[in-house]
Every structure is written in C-alpha cells, then in structure tokens.
N, C-alpha and C positions, 0 to 999 in steps of 0.2 A: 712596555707601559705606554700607553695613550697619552698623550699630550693633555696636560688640565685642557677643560672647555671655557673656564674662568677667569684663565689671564689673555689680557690682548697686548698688542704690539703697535702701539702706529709713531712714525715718528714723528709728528706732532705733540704728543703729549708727552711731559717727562724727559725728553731727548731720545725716545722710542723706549726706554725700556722698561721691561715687562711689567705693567700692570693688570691691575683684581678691575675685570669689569667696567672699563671705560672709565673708571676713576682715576683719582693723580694719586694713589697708592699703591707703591711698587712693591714686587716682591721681595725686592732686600731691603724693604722697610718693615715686615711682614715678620721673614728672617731674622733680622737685628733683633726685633721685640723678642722672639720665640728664644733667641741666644740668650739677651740678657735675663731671662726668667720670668716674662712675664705672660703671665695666661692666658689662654683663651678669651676665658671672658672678661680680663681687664686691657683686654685688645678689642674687644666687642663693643667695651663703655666706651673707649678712647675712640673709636672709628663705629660710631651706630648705625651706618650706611651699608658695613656689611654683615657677612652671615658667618657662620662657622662653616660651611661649604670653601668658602670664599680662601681661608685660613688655609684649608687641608692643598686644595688645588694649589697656595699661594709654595707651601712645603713640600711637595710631590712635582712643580713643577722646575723648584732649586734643584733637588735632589736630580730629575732628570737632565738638570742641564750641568750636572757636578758630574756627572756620568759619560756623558759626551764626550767623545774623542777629535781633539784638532787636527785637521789634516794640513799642512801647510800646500799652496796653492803653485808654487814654484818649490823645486826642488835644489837646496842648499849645492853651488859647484865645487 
C-alpha cells in the first residue's frame, strides 16, 4: 500500500503528528470520530475545511501504520 498523499508530518504542528493537509487535524482525531460512529458527513459539517478524500487517506493511513512492525534498535542482553 502507498502511503496516503493527504497526511503530513512536521513537527511543528500538533507535536508532529500525522495530520490531513497542513491542518491541526490529526488522524486519531479522524479515527476517534469514525470509532465513536460518526459519519462521514457529520465529520464533513464538523471540519468543512476538508474533503471525504481527506477521511479515507486519514483511515488507510492508521490502518498502515497498525500494520507496521517495530523493530527495536538495540538488541535486548
């Protein structure tokens, strides 16, 4: 899978993490909504600044990062 093109990273904003589009709207903010049951497009009223693109990238790029395997960096003695 490809990386969404919709979420950025910088750490300026948010404490770096993953944002829809240069906006202060994370994806585990995104997430939460979609868990607690709320729709698309009463995510779309709530936040009119984004798209339903926005949504799908914000769920595709949890899921890849749910996926991800840790590698630890030093190995346990």
């Amino acid at each position: 899978m490809e990386r969404p093109t919709r979420i950025t990273l910088n750490p300026q904003v948010m404490g770096g993490k993953p944002c829809i589009r240069q906006t202060r709207v994370t994806v585990g903010t995104v997430v939460g909504l979609r868990a607690a049951g709320h729709s698309t497009e009463e995510i779309l009223r709530a936040y009119p600044y984004l798209e339903e693109e926005d949504l799908r990238d914000a769920l595709a790029y949890a899921a890849w990062r749910a996926e991800e395997i840790d590698v630890p960096l030093v190995q346990p003695t």
